[in-house]
C-alpha positions in Angstrom: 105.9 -66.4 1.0 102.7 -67.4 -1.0 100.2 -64.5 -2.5 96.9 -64.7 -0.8 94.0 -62.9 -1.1 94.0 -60.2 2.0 92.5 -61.1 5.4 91.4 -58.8 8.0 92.1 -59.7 11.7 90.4 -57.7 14.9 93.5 -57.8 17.7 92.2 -55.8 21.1 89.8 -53.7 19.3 92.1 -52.8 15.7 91.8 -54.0 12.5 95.0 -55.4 11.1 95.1 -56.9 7.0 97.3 -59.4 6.2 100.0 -59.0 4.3 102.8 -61.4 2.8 105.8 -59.1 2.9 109.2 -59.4 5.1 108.0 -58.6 8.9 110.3 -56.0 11.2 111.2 -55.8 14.9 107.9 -55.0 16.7 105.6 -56.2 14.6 102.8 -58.2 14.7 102.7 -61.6 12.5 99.7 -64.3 11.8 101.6 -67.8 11.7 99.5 -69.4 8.0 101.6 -72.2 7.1 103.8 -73.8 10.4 106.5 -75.6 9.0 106.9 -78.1 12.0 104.0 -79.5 14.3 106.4 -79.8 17.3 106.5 -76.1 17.2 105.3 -74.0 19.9 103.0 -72.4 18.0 100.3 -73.3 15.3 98.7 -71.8 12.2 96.9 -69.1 13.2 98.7 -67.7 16.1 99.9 -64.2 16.1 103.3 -63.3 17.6 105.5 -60.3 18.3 108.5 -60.2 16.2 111.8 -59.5 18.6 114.5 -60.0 15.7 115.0 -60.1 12.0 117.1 -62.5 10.2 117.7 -63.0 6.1 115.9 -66.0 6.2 113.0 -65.7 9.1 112.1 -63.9 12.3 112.6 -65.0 15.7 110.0 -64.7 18.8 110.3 -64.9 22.3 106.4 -66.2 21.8 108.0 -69.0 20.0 110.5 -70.3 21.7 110.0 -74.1 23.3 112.4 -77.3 24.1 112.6 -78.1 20.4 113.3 -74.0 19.2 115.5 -72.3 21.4 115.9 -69.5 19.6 111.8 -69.1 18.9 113.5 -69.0 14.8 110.5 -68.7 12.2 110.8 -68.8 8.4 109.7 -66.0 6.0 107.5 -68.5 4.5 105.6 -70.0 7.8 104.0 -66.0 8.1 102.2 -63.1 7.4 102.5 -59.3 8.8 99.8 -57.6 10.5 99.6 -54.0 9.6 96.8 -52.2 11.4 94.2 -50.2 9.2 94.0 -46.5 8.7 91.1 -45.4 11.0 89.1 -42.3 11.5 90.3 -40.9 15.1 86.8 -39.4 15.5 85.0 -42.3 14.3 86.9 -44.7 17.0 85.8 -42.1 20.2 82.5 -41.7 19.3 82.5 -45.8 18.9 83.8 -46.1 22.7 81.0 -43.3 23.7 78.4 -45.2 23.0 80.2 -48.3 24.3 80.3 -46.4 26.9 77.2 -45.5 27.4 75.9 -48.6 26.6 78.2 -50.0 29.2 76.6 -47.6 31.8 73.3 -48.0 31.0 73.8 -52.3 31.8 75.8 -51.5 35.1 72.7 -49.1 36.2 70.0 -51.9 35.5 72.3 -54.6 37.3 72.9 -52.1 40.0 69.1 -51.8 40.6 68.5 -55.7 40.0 70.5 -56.2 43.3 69.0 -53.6 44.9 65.9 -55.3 43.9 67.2 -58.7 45.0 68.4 -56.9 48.8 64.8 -56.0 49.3 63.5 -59.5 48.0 65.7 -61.4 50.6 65.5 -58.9 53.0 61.4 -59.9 52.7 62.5 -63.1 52.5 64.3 -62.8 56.1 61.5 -61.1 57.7 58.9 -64.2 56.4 61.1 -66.7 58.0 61.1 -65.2 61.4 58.1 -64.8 61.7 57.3 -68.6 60.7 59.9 -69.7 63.4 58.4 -67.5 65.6 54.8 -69.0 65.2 56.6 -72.6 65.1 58.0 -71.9 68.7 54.7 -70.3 69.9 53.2 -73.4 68.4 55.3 -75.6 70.2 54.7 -74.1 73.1 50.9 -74.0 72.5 51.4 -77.9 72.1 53.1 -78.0 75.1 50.8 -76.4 77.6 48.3 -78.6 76.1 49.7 -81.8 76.5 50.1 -80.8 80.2 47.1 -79.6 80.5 45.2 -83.0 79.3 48.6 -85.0 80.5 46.2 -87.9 80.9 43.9 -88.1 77.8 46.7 -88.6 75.3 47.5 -91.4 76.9 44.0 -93.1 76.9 43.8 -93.4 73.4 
């Protein structure tokens, strides 16, 4: 595998550096230099590795109509090792995630109660308008009876 400089990926929240070493069953690898384009997978995929050969890995993630075996070359990948973190460091993080998370459901929460009342307002508005169409109608009505002829002379 070539020597590159180290790269630093974020995978579901962990930091994992690259590193160009032989990978192990259950680890995670960054595909940097695909040897075929009618694989399955691409330069800069990362895959799970299920078994080790003395020449490659193989991945179920990899397997396709051209690789049954999902077969990738020591030299087509790096491993992914995750970085040493601070355990306390990483809670308090996801606290103020958290709480940060909590404070945006609370203001949504009171937007649609905010939006309820609107429409509910809303509701009561159109009602009433259809209520003074139909007394308006009937207004119209009682009129044009009422002066049945006069319309007519016009």
């Amino acid at each position: 595998m070539a020597k590159t400089e180290q790269k630093t990926h974020v995978i579901d929240g962990v930091t994992y550096v690259e590193v160009a070493r032989k990978a192990e069953v259950g680890e995670k690898v960054i595909i940097v230099d695909r040897d075929s384009p009618q694989e399955s997978y691409k330069d800069g995929d990362v895959l799970v590795v299920s078994f080790v050969s003395s020449t490659g890995i193989r991945s179920v993630d990899a397997i396709n109509d051209v690789n049954f075996t999902g077969y990738i070359s020591d030299r087509e990948y790096h491993v992914l090792e995750p970085e040493a973190y601070d355990r306390d460091e990483v809670i308090e993080t996801l606290i103020r995630k958290v709480d940060a998370l909590e404070q945006r459901l609370a203001e949504a929460e009171e937007g649609e109660r905010q939006l309820f009342r609107l429409f509910s307002r809303l509701d009561d508005i159109c009602e009433n308008l259809i209520d003074k169409a139909e007394d308006a109608e009937a207004d119209i009505a009682l009129l044009d009876e009422r002066t049945g002829g006069l319309r007519k002379c016009r």
